[in-house]
DRENPA-3360 file (N, C-alpha, C; in nm, 2 decimals, always signed):
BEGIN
1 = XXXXXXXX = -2.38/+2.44/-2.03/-2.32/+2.33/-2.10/-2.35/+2.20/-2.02 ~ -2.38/+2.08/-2.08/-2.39/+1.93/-2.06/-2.26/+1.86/-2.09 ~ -2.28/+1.78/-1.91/-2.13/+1.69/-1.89/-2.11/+1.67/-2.02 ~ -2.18/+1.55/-2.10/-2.14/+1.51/-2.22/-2.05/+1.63/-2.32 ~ -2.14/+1.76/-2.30/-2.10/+1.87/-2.40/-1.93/+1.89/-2.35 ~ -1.93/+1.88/-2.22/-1.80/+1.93/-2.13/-1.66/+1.78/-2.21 ~ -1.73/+1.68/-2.18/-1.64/+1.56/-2.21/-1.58/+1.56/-2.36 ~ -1.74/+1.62/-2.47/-1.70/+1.58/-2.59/-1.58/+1.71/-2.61;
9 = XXXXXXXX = -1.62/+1.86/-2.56/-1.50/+1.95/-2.59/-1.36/+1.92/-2.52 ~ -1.37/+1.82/-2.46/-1.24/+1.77/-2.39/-1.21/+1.69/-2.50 ~ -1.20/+1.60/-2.55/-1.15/+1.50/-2.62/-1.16/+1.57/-2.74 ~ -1.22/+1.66/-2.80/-1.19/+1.73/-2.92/-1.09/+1.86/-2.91 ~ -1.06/+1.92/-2.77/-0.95/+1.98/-2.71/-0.80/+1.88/-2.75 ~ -0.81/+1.76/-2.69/-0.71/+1.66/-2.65/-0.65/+1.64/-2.82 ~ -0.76/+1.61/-2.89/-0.75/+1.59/-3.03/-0.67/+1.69/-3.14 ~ -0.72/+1.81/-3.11/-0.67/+1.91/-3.17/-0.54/+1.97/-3.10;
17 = XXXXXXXX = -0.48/+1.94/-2.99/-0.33/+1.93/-2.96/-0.26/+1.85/-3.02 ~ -0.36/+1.70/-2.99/-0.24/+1.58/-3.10/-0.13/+1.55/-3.00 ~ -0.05/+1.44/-3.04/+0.01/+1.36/-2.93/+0.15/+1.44/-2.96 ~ +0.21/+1.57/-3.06/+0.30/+1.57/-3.06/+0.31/+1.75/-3.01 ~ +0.23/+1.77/-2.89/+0.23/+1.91/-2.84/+0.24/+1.90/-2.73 ~ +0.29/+1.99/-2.62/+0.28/+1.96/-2.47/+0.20/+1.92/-2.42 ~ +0.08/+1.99/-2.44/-0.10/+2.00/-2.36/-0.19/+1.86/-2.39 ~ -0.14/+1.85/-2.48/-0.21/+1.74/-2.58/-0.19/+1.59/-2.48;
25 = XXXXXXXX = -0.09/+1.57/-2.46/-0.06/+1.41/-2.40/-0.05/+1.41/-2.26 ~ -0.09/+1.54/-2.21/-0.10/+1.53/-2.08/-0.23/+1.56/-2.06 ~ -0.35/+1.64/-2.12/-0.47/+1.63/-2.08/-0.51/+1.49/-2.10 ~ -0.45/+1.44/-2.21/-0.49/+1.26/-2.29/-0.41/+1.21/-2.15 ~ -0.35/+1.17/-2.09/-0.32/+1.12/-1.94/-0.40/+1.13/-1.84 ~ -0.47/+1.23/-1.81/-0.55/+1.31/-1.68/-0.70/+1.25/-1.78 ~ -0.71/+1.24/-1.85/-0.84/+1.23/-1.91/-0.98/+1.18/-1.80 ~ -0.95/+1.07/-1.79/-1.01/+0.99/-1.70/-1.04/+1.08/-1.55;
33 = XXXXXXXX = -0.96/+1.12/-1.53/-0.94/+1.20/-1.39/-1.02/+1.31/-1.40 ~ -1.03/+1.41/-1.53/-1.08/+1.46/-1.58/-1.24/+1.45/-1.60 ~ -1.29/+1.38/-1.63/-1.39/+1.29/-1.69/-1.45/+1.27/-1.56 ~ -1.38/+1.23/-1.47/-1.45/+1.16/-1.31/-1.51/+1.30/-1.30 ~ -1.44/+1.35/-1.29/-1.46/+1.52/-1.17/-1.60/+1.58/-1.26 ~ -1.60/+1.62/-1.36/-1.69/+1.64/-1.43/-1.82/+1.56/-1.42 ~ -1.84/+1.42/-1.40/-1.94/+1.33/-1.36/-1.95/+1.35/-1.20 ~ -1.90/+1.41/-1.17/-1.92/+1.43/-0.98/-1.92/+1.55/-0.95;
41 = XXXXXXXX = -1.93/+1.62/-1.05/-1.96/+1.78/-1.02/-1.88/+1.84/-0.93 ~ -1.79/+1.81/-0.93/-1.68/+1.83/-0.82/-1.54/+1.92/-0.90 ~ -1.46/+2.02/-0.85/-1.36/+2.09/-0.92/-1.23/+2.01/-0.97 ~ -1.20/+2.02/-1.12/-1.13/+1.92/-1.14/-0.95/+1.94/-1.06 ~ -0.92/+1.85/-0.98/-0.83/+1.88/-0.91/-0.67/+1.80/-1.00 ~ -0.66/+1.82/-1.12/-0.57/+1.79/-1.14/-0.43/+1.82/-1.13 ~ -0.35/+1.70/-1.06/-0.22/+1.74/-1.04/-0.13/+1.80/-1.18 ~ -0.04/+1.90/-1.15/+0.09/+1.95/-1.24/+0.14/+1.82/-1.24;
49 = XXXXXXXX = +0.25/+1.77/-1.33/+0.33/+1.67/-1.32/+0.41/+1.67/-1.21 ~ +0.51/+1.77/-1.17/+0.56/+1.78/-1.08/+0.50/+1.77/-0.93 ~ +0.44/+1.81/-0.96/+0.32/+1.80/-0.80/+0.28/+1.68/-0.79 ~ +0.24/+1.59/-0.93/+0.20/+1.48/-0.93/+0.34/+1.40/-0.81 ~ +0.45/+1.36/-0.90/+0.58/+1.30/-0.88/+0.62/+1.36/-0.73 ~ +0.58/+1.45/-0.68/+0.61/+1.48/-0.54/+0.46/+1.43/-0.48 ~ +0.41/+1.46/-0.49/+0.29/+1.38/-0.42/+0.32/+1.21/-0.42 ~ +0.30/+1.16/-0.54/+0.41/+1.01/-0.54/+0.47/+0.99/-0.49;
57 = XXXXXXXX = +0.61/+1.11/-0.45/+0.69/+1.01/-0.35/+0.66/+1.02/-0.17 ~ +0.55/+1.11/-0.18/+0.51/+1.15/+0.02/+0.45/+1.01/+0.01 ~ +0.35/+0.98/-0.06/+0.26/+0.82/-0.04/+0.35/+0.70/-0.05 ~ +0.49/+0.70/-0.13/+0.58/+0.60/-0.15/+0.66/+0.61/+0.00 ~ +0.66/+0.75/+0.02/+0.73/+0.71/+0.17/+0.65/+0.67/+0.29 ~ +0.53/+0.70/+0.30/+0.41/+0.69/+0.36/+0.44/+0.55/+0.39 ~ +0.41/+0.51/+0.24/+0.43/+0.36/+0.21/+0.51/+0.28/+0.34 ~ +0.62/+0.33/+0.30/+0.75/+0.20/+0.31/+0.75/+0.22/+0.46;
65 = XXXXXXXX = +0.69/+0.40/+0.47/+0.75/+0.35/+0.68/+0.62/+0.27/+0.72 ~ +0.54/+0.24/+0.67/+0.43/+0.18/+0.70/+0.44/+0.04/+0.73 ~ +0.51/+0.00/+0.56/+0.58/-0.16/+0.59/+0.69/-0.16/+0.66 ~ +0.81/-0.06/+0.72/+0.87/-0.13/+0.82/+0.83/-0.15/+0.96 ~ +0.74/-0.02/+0.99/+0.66/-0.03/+1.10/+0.59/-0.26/+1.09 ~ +0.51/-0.24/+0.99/+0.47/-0.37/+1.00/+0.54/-0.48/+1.00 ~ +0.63/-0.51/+0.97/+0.74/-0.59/+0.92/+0.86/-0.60/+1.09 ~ +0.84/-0.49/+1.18/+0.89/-0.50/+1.26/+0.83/-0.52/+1.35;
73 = XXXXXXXX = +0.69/-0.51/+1.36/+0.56/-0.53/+1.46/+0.54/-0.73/+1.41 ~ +0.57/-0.79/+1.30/+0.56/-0.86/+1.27/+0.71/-0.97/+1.34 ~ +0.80/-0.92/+1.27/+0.96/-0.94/+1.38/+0.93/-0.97/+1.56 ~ +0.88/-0.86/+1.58/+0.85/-0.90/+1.74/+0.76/-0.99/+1.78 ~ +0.67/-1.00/+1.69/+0.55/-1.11/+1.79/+0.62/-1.21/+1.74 ~ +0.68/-1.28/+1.61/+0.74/-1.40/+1.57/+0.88/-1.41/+1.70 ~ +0.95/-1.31/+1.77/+1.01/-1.34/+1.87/+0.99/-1.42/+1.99 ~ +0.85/-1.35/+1.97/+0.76/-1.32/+2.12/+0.70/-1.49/+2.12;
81 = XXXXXXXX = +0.67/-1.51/+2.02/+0.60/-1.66/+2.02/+0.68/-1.74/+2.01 ~ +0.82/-1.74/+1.91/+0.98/-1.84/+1.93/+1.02/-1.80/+2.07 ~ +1.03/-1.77/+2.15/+1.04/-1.73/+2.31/+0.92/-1.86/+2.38 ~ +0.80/-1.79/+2.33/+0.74/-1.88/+2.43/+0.74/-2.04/+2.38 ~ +0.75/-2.08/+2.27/+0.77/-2.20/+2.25/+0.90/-2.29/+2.29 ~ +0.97/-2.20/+2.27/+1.11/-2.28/+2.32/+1.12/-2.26/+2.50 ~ +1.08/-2.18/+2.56/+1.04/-2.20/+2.71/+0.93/-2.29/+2.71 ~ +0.84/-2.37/+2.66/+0.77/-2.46/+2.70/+0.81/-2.60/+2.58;
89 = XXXXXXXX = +0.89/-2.59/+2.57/+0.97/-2.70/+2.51/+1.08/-2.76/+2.64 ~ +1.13/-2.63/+2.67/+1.23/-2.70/+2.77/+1.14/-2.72/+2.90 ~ +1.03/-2.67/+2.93/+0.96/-2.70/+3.01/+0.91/-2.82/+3.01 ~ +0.86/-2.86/+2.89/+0.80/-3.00/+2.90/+0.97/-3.08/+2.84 ~ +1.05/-3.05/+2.85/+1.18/-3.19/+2.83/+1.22/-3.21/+2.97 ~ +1.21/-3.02/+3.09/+1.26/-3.09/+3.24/+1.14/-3.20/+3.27 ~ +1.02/-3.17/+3.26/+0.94/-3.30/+3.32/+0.96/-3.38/+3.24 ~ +0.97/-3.42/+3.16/+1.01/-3.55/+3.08/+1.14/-3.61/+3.14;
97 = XXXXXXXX = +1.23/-3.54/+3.17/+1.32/-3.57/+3.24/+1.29/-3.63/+3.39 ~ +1.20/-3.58/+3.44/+1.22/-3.58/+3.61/+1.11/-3.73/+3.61 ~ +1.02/-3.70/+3.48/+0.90/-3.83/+3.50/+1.03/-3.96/+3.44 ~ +1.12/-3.95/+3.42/+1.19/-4.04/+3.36/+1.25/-4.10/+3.48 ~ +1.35/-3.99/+3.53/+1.45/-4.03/+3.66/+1.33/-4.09/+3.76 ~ +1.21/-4.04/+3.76/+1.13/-4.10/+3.85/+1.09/-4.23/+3.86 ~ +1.06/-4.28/+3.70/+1.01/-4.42/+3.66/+1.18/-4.45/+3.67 ~ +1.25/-4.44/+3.64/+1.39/-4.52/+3.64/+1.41/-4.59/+3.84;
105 = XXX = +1.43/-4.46/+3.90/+1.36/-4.50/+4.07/+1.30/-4.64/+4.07 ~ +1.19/-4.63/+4.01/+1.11/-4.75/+4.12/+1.09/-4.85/+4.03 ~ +1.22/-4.85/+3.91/+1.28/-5.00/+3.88/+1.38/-5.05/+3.92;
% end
């Protein structure tokens, strides 16, 4: 059988379930996914729904410790550089001060 043969009995599969049967609106979902795998000669690895929605949330947690990892790697250098700026802030106000008391001296 030809990809095309493989895609057209998918979508006449998908068809003859119809949107109001279990199988029907979930292969019509995966379709695309479907379709890829088939054009890549590759096994179609389609998730169960539930496997899907658990898979979803390992990558959503993935996610988020990822952004606070970043978000707190981001927190510390913004410390790290308000630290050094305000140490060379008051660094350059003591000499501002001392070049001051100095010119005041030798008026």
């Amino acid at each position: 059988m030809f990809k095309a043969d493989e895609v057209g009995l998918l979508d006449k599969t998908i068809k003859a379930f119809g949107p109001h049967s279990y199988i029907g609106p979930w292969l019509a979902d995966y379709r695309l996914e479907i379709v890829r795998a088939i054009g890549d000669d590759v096994p179609i690895a389609v998730p169960m729904p539930n496997e899907a929605k658990r898979e979803a949330l390992d990558i959503l947690a993935l996610a988020r410790g990822e952004a606070k990892k970043l978000v707190d790697e981001a927190r510390a250098t913004a410390t790290r550089e308000l630290e050094a700026a305000y140490t060379k802030v008051s660094e350059t106000r003591r000499r501002a001060a001392a070049e001051l008391e100095r010119l005041a001296r030798t008026l």
